[in-house]
N, C-alpha and C positions, 0 to 999 in steps of 0.2 A: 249635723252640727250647725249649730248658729255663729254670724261673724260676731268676734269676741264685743265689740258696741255696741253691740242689741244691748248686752245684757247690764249697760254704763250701769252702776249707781245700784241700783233696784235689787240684784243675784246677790249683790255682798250683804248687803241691808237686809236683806230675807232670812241670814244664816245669823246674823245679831242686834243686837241694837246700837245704835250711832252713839259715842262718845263726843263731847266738848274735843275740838282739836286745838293742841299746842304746838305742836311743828309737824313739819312735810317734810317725808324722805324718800327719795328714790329706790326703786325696787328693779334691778335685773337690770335688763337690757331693752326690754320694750316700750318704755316709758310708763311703766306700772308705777302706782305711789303713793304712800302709807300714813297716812293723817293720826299723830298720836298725840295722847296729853301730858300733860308736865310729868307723869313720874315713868314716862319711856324715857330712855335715852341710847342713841346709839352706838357700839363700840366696832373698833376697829376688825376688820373682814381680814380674807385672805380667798386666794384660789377664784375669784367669784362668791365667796358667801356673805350674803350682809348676817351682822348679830345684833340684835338689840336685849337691853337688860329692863327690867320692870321693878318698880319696889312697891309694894303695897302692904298695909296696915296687918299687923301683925296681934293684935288685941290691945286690949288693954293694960295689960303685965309685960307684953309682949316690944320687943325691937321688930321693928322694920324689916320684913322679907325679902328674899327675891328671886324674880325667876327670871331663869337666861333661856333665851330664842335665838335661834338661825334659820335662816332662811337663802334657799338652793335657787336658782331657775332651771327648768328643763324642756330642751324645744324638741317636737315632736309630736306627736299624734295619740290622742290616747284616748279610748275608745267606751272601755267596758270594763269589767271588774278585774279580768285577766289584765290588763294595762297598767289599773289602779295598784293591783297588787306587788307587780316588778317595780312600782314607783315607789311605794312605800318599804320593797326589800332593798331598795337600793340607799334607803335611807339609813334603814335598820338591818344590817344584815346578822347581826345577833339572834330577831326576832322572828327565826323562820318560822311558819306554819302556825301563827297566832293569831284568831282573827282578827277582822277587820269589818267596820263600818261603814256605808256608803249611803251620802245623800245629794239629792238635786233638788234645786230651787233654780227658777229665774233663769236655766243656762247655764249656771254655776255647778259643779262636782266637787262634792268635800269628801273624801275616805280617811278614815282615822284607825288609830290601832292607841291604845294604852298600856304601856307598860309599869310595871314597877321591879326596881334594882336595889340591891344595896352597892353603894360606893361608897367609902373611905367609911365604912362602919354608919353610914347615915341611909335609911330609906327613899328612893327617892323614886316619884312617879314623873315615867316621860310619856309623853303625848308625840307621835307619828303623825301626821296627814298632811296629804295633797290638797292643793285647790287646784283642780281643771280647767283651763279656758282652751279658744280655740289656736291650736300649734303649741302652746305653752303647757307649764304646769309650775306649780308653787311648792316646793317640798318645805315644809316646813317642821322645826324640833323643837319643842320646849320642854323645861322640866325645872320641876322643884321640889322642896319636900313629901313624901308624900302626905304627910298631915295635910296640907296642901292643896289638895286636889282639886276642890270646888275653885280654891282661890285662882289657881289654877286655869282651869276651862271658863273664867268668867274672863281675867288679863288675855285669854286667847281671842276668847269672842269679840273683846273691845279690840285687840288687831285686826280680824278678818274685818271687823266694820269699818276700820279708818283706811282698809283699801281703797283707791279709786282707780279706775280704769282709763287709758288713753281718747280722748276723743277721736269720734269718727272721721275726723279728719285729719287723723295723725296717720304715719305712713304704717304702719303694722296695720291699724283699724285697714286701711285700704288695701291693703298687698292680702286680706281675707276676700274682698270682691270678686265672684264669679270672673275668668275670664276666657273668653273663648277662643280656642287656637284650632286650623282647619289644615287638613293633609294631606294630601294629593295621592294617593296609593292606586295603581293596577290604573282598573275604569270607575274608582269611587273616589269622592273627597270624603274624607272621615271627619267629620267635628264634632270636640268636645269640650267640657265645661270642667277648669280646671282652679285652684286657691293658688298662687304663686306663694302665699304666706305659711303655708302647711306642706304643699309639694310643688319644687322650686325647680323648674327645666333645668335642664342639663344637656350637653353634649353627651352622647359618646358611640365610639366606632359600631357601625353595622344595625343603629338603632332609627330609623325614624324618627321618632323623639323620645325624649325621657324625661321623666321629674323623681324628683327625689325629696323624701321628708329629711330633717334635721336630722341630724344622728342616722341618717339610713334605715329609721324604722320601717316604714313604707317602700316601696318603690312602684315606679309607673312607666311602664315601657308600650310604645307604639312600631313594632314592627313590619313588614314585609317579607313572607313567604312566595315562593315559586316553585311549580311543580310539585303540584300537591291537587290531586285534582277529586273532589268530593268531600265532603263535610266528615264523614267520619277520618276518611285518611288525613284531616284535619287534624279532628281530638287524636286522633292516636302521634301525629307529630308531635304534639305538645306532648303528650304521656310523654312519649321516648326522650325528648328534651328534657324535662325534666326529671326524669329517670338517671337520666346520663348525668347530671347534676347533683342530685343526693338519691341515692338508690333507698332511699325510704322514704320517696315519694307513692301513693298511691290516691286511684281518682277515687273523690266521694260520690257527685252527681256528676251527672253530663243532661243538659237538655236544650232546648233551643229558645228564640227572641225572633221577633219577626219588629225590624228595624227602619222604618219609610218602604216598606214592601219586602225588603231583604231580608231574605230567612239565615239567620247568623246561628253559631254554635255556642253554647258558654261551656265551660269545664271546670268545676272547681275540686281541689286538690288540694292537698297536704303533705308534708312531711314531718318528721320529731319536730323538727323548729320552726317551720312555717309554713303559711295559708297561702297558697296563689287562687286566682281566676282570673279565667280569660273566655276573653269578648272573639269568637270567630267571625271572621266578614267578609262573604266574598268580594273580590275586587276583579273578576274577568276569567279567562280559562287557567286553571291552574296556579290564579294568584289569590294571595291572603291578605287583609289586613289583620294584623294580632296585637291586640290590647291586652298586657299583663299585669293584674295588680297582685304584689309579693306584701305580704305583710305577717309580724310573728305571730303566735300562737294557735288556735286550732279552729277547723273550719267553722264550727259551729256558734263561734264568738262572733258578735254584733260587728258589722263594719259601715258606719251609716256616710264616711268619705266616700266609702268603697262602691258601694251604691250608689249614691247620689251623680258618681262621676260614670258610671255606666248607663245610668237612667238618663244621663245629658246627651248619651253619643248620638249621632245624625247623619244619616248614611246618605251622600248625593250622587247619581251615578254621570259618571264627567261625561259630556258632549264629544266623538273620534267623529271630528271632520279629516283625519290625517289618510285615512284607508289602509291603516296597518294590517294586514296578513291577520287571521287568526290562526292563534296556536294550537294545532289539531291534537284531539285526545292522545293519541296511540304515538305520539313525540315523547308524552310525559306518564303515560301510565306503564306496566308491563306488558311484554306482547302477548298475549292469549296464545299465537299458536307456537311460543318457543316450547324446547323439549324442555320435562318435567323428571326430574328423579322418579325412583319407583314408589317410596312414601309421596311425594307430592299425589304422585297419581294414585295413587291405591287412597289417600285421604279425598281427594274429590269424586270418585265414584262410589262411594259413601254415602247412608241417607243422613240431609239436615233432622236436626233436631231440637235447637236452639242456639240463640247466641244471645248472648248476658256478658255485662260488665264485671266478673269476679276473678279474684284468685283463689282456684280451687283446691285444695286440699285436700279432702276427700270428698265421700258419695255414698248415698244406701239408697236402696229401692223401697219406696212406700206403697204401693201396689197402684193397683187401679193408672198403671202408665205411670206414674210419678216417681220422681227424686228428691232426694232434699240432698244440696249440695253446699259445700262448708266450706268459705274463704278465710281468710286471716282478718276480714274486717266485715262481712257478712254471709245470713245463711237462708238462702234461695231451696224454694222448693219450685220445679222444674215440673211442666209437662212438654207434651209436643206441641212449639210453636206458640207456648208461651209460660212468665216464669213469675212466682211472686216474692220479694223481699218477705223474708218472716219476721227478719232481726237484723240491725245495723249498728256496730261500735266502730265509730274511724280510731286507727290506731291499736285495737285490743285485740291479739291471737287469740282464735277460740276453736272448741270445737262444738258439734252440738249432735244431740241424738233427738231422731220422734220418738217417746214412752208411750206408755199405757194409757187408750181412754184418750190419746190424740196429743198429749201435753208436747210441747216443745222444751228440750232443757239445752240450755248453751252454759259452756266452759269456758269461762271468762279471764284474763289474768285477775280478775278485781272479786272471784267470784263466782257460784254457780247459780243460774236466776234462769227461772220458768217464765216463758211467753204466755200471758193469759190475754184476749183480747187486746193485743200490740204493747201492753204493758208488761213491760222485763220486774218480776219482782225476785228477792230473794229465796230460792230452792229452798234453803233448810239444810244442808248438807255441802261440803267440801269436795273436790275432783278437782284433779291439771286437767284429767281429759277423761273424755265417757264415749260409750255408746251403748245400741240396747241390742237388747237379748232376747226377742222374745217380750214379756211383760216386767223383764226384767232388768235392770239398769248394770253397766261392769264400769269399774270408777277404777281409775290411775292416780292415785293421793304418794303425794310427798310426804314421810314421815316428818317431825320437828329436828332437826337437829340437836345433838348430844349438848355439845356447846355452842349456843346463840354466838350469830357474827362471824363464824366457820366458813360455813358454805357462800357461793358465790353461783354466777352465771355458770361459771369455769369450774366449778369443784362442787355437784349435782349432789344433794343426799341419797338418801337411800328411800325407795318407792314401794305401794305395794301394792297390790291388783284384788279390789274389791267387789261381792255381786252385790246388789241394795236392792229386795224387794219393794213390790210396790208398797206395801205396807209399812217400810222403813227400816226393815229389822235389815241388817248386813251383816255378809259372815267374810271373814279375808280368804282369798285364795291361794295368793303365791306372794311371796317377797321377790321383787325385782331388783332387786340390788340398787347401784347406784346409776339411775335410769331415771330421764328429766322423756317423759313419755309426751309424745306431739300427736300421734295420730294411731287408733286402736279399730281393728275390725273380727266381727265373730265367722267364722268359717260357713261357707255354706249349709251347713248340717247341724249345726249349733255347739258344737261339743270341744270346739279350741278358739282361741284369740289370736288376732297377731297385732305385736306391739310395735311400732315405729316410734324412736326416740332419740338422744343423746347420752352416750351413756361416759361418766368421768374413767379417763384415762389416765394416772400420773407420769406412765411413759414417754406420752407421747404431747404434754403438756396441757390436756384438754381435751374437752368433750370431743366423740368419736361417731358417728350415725352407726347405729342399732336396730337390727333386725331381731325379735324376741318371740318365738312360741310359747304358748301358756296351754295346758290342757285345762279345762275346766272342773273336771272331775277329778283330778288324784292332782294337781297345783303343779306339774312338774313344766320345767322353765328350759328352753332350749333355744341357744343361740343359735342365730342363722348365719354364719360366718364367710360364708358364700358366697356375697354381695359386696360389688366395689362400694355403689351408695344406691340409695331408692328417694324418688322424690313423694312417693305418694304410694297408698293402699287402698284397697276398697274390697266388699265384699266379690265371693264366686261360688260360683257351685263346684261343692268338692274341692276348696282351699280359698282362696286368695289371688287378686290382682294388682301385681307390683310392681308399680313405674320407676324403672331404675337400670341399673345394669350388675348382674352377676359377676361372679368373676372369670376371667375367660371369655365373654358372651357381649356380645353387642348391647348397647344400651335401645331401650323399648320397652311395650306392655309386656309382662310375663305372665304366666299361670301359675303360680306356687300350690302345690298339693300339700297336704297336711301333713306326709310324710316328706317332705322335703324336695323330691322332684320339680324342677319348672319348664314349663317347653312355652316359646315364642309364640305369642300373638300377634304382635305389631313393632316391628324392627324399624327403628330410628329415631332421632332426637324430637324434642319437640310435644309428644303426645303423652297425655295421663289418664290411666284405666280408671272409671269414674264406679263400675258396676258392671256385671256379668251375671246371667241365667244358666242353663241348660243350652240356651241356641244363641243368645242377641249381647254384643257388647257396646257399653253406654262407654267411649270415651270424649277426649275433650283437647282441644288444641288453641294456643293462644296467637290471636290476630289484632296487633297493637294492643291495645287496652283492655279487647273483646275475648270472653273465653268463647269459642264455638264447638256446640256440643252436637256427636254427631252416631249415628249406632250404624252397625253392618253385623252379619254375620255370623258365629263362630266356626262354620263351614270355611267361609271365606277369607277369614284371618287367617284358617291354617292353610288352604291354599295361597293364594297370595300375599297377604299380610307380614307372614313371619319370612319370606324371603325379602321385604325389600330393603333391607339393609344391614344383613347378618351380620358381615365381618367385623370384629370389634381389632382395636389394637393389640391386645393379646394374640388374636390370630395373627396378623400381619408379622407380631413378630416371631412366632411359629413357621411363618412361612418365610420372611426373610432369611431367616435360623437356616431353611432347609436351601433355600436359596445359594448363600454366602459359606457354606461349609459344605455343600454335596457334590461338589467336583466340578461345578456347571462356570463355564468360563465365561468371564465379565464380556456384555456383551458393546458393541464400540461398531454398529452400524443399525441402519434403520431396518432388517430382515433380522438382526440380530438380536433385539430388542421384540420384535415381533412375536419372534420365538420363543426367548425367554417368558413374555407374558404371558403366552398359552401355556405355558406349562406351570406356571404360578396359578394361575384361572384352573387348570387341571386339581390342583396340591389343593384350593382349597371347595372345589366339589367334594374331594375326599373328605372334607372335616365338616363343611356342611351343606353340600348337597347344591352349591349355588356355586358361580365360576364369581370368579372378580370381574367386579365391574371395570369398564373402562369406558364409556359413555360419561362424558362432561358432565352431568347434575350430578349420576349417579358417583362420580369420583369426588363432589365435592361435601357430598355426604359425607362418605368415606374418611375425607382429609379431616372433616369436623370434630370425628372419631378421635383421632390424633392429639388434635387442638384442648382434648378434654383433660382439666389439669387430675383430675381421678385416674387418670391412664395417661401420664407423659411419655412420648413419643419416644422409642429405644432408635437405636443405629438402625438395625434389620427391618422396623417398619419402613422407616424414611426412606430404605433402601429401595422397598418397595411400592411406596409411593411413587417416587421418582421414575421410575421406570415407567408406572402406569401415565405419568404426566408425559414424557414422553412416547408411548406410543401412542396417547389418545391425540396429539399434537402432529404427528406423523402422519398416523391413522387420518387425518382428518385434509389432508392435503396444503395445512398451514405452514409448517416446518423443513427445514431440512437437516438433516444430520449429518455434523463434521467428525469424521473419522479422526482420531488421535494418534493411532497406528499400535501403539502397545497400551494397555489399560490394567488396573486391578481393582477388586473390590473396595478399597477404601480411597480411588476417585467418585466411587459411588455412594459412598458413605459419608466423605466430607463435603463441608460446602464450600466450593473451587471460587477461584478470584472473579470471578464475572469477564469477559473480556469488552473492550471498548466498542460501545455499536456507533455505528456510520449515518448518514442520510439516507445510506438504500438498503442498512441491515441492520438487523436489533440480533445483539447476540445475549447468548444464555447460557446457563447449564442449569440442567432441571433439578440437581440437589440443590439448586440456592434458591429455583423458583419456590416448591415445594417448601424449602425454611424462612423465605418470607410472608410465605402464605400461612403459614403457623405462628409465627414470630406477631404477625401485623397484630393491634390491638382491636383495630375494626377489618377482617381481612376483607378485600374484594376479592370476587367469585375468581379461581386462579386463570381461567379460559377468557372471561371477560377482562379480566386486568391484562391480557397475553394480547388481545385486539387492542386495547388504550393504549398498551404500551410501543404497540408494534407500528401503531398510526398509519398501515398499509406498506410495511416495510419490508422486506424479506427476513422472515422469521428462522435463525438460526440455531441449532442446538449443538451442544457439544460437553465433552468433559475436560478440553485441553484451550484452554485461551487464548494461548497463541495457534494456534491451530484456526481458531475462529475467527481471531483476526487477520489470517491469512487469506481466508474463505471473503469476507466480508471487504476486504480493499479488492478482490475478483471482480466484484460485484458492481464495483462504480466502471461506467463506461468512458470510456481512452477517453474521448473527446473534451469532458465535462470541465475540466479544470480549464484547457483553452480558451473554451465556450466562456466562461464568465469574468475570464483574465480581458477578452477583447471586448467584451458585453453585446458576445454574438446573438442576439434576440432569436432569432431564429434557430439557430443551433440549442439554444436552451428548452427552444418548445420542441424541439424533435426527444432533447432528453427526457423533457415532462409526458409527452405524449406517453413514453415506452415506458410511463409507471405512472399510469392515471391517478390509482387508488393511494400513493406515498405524499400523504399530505405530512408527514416530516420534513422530508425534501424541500417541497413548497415553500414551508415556513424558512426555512433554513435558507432558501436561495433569495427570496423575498429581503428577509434580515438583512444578507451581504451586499445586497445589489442596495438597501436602503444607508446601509452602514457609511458606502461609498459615495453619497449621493447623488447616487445615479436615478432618481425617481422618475425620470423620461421612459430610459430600461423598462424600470419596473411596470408604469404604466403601459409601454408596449406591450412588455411579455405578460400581464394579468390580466389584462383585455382580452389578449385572443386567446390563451386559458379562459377565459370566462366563457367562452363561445361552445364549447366543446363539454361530450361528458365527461368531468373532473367532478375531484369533489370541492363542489360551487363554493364555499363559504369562506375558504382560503383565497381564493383567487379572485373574487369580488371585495372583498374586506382588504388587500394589496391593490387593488385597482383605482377603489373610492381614497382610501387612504392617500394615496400617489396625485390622485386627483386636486383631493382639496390642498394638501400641502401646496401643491403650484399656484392655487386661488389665493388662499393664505398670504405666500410670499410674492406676488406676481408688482410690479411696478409699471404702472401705475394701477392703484388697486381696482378690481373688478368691483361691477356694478352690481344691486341684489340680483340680475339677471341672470346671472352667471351663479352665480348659489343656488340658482332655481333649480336650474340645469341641473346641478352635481346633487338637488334631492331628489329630483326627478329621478334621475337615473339610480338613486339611491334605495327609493320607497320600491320600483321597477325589482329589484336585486333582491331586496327584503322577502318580495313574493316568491320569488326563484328558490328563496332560503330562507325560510322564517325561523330557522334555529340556530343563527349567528349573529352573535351575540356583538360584535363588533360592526356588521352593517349598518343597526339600530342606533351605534354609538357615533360613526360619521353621518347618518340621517339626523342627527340630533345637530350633532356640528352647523351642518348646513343649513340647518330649519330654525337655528338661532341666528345665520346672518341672514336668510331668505325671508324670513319675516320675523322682522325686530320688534313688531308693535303684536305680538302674538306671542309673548316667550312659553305659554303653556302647550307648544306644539314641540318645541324641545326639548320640554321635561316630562312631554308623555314617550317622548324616544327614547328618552333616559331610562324613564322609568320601565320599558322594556326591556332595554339590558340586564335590568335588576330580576326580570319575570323569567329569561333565559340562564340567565349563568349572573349568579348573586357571588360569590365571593372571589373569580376569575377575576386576572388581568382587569376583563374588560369591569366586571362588577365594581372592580374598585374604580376605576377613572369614573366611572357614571356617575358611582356615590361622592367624587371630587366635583361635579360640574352639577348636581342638584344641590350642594351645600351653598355652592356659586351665586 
């Protein structure tokens, strides 16, 4: 885009020829303005709209015509034809889906649309169109007779001529000027080349910067990530963001920019309503800078702001004379050696086989090693270790099958269209959804509806199940009823189908997931009813591979035989059977945005595969069942519980041959189970969750168990008042853990949330709350209250001492002894905690803190000597603990009085805190003193 005074004079004059002017009138708010001759004149506006009327010569027999104009402004950005067209529907909203014209001269954009109306019994033709400049836009309406018409588009032409445009030294012309703003992020400064006049800064919370177009067509955000370490766990941040934003987002590309040496990520992306990309850029261990541009309509549409301001960015990497600590990988990534559920592990001892960007859907075997695999927006043919795009529609479900002779055919919503040399052209024939047969093609066609305007998303017609020779001839095979078919595969042996779809309910007020057998030989149609839901099919030998979950039966790959039979594959969430032979299974598991496809086996699916995560909720609550009515007394001690579980772990060897797990990953599987709203969680499961949470918590040497004295099964069933935890105990009862760990919208791992929450406290369990907080007031030592009633320093570090690991405490005693202002105390007692093994980051961050407050307030004020001091000792501490987030925040402090004539030693401390802990306590005070 050009700034709008290039194009003075010269753009308007290109689209007409110049008229005699007789008067000058003001146009919007820009200082636009409209040179017309004696028979314009202009009449009274409203809302913003200027009107003006025209009269011109009517013949010779004829009175005097006339045509009436108005004219809109609109600020914003507007790019391409998709732009042009919401401007001109927004003028005419009557005139949906009628074309439209588009021309460019000079920097200028004109789109037009003509219409013709009758009103009040008279013909009359109206004229639609924009004029384009830069941030603006001219909507402009005129209309007159239609006899008219020439007369018409000539009175137009003489308007657009007697436009003129602001001089370049008016303030719009200037506010288009390039300007460049530069941003301190991680160890990079980021600059880039922005229009204040098109996208205007802004504030706002947790953004490094922002601009924003008029009306919020555009947007421009410069953020800061932390702990994120690697360029794909990048893009896949950004997926998941905004995934969790409009869950119809999906990526188009991903590739890379190499930026003054810096290898950056880009990702562009879509959703129904709009286009992002974003600029990835490292800025140090585990930090990001993230440049977003949001703009409407779809990725493939021209954005030359969008561009222009990414082609500006300039990556400088900032000079650390400070000697900050580096942030060691194994801080911010996962630990390698923690333990792994059994699917975790039985999916990495697995051979690689690919990884691609799709969502898969299904999958068929093309021989010679190969796949063709089918997402919802493209259809990848796959070998080992590498994969080719055949066909690409952002936004269009499809399916696709290889035919005869090699052809690719894809099922489009818009469409069935054959790949011939990368060009998608029209098949020649109709299908929702296909696959092949042999040399033969099987088509899923929606019949027409009885009466047009009936049917809906929600109210499916009636389907039917077609073979189409290569030759073209087709014969139908089965009527499918009212079945909206999504994905279709032929049995290993050729001789039945299996249909995945939606099929209309009115019971249950809509569409229902459908599992359908088709024989191919005699058409006969057999529901599989069997199945809570399935996310995917693909071809096997000897039936079908069905990612979903039966009913009764844990969710995973299955084996569906053609007679209906399925025995387990692959037990657990997560994974889709893509293909199956005779020996080797092609499945496929999603890793951020990445599908990772992977083979093993079928030896060794059925050995270890189908154990690693059998138990589905159904079972659980078969066994609760037997649990809570078999006579077996509530149990209400830590051997009691013990016991109970083995005998639950017994109940379900019996049903399938595996015990209950009670090992942390593998129980969090388990719990996930639960969490599935296809199988909501009954009483008897929960029952039995809970127990296992408790004895894995027992079991583990974390916990202790507060005896209640009398118990019954529906203290094990409901979820009990939580009792009050203390500085030296966290109390619980494990029916509330377990239903917040279901309840939560994003849950944390329940074992990992039991360490956060417990912050090294003695971890309590119980079903009776006063009971636990009986246990729990035990637990604080006689002395302690004395201790900080007299601010016996000493006396407090003997209590610290005897509970190293209770950084709740810490903070807690910290707090009171700061509350009082007693910050002498404080620095006593965090000093010599800091000497000692504790956990460092508490008791150095109360030390520092204690420190400068006295510098801060000290009369007469200390010299920068003395701030040297307390960063010295501060940067000293940083290295001891480079993942407190709060040391970096009084190094900061201090490194702003310690050297004045250097402020960018303070805002790279700052900006540290932002690299550690971005939305904490501390994160926010950082983002308070960088705004500073």
């Amino acid at each position: 885009m050009r700034p709008l005074h290039a194009a003075l004079g010269t753009a308007l004059g290109l689209l007409a020829g110049v008229l005699p002017a007789q008067g000058i009138h003001g146009l919007g708010t820009k200082g636009v303005r409209v040179r017309l001759d004696g028979n314009w004149q202009r009449e009274d506006g409203w809302n913003g709209v200027d009107r003006f009327a025209c009269e011109f010569d009517g013949g010779f027999f004829s009175e005097p015509k006339q045509l009436g104009l108005r004219v809109v402004e609109f600020e914003g950005i507007f790019e391409n034809r998709a732009d042009y067209g919401r401007l001109l529907e927004t003028l005419h909203p009557d005139g949906r889906g009628q074309p439209f014209e588009v021309e460019s001269r000079g920097g200028l954009v004109r789109a037009w649309r003509i219409v013709e109306q009758r009103v009040d019994g008279w013909d009359q033709a109206i004229t639609y169109e924009v004029l384009v400049l830069d941030g603006v836009a001219y909507g402009i309406t005129a209309w007159s007779y239609a006899t008219d018409r020439a007369q018409l588009a000539a009175r137009l032409a003489d308007f657009r001529a007697g436009l003129e445009l602001p001089p370049p030294a008016s303030p719009w012309a200037r506010s288009l000027a390039p300007v460049t703003s530069a941003h301190a992020i991680g160890d990079v400064t980021v600059k880039l080349e922005t229009r204040p006049g098109l996208l205007a800064p802004v504030e706002l919370e947790g953004f490094v910067a922002a601009w924003h177009a008029r009306q919020q067509q555009q947007r421009l955000a410069l953020m800061k990530w932390s702990d994120v370490v690697g360029l794909d766990a990048a893009a896949n941040a950004e997926y998941r963001t905004l995934v969790a934003w409009d869950d119809s987002f999906r990526v188009v590309e991903r590739s890379s920019r190499t930026i003054d040496g810096v290898e950056c990520g880009v990702v562009l992306g879509q959703t129904d309503d709009f286009t992002s990309k974003t600029l990835l850029i490292p800025a140090g261990p585990g930090c990001w800078a993230v440049l977003r541009h949001l703009a409407p309509g779809e990725a493939g549409e021209p954005r030359p702001l969008r561009e222009a301001i990414l082609a500006s960015v300039r990556v400088a990497t900032a000079a650390d004379d400070l000697g900050l600590p580096a942030l060691a990988g194994s801080d911010v990534t996962a630990d390698a050696t923690a333990p792994r559920s059994r699917i975790d592990a039985f999916v990495a001892s697995t051979t690689p086989f690919d990884r691609l960007q799709l969502w898969a859907a299904h999958g068929q075997a093309l021989g010679a090693g190969g796949f063709l695999l089918v997402g919802w927006d493209k259809v990848v043919r796959a070998e080992r270790d590498r994969h080719e795009v055949l066909y690409s529609r952002p936004g269009g479900a499809i399916t696709a099958a290889s035919w005869s002779a090699g052809r690719l055919l894809v099922a489009t919503s818009d469409g069935v269209v054959a790949i011939r040399d990368g060009e998608a052209l029209p098949a020649g024939f109709e299908a929702d959804c296909l696959c092949s047969l042999g040399d033969d093609l099987l088509l899923a066609r929606a019949r027409q509806p009885a009466i047009a305007g009936l049917t809906s998303e929600d109210r499916v017609g009636r389907a039917v199940l077609v073979r189409r020779r290569p030759a073209g001839d087709e014969v139908e095979i089965a009527d499918l009823g009212r079945l909206r078919v999504t994905a279709m595969a032929p049995s290993g042996e050729g001789r039945h189908v299996l249909l995945f779809g939606l099929a209309a309910d009115l019971r249950r007020g809509g569409p229902t997931p459908q599992l359908i057998r088709v024989g191919l030989a005699d058409g006969a149609v057999t529901e599989l009813s069997a199945w809570r839901f399935a996310r995917a099919i693909g071809s096997a030998a000897q039936g079908w591979l069905v990612s979903g979950r039966p009913i009764d039966r844990a969710t995973g790959i299955w084996h569906l035989a053609v007679d209906g039979a399925v025995a387990p594959l692959v037990t657990g969430g997560g994974v889709i059977g893509i293909a199956a032979d005779d020996a080797e299974l092609l499945f496929a598991r999603s890793v951020g945005v990445e599908l990772e496809l992977r083979t093993v086996t079928l030896a060794r699916c059925r050995e270890v595969g189908a154990g690693c995560a059998p138990i589905s909720a159904a079972m659980l609550d078969r066994i609760g069942v037997a649990l809570t009515t078999g006579g077996a007394e509530p149990p209400d001690s830590a051997t009691a519980i013990a016991d109970t579980v083995r005998a639950m772990q017994d109940f379900a060897a019996a049903l399938t041959g595996l015990r209950l797990p009670v090992a942390a990953p593998d129980l969090e599987v388990l719990l996930a189970e639960l969490r599935d709203p296809a199988a909501p969680a009954s009483v008897p499961a929960r029952t039995v969750a809970t127990l296992l949470v408790a004895h894995a918590a027992i079991a583990g040497g974390g916990a202790h168990w507060v005896s209640s004295g009398a118990v019954d099964w529906q203290q094990w069933q409901a979820r009990a008042a939580a009792a009050s935890s203390t500085p030296f105990a966290y109390c619980a009862s494990p029916v509330a853990l377990v239903a917040e760990r279901l309840d939560a919208d994003e849950p944390e791992a329940a074992f990992a949330g039991l360490r956060t929450a417990t912050a090294g406290r003695h971890l309590l369990l119980g079903l009776d709350p006063a009971a636990l907080g009986r246990r729990a007031a035990e637990l604080q030592p006689i002395e302690f209250d004395p201790a900080v009633a007299a601010l016996d320093v000493a006396a407090l570090g003997g209590v610290l001492a005897r509970a190293p690991a209770n950084t709740e405490l810490r903070r807690q005693l910290y707090a009171e002894l700061a509350g009082r202002d007693e910050l002498t105390a404080v620095e006593r007692l965090a000093r010599a905690q800091s000497t000692v093994e504790t956990p460092l980051g508490v008791d150095l961050v109360a030390w520092l803190a204690a420190w400068h407050e006295r510098l801060e307030h000290a009369d007469p004020a200390p010299d920068v000597a003395a701030f040297r001091e307390l960063f010295d000792a501060a940067l000293a501490a940083a290295h001891r603990c480079p993942r407190a987030a709060g040391i970096y925040w009084f190094l900061g402090r201090a490194a702003a009085r310690a050297f004045p004539d250097r402020p960018d030693r303070a805002r790279r401390c700052w900006q540290r805190v932002l690299e550690v802990e971005s939305w904490g306590e501390w994160g926010r005070a950082a983002r308070a003193a960088l705004k500073q």
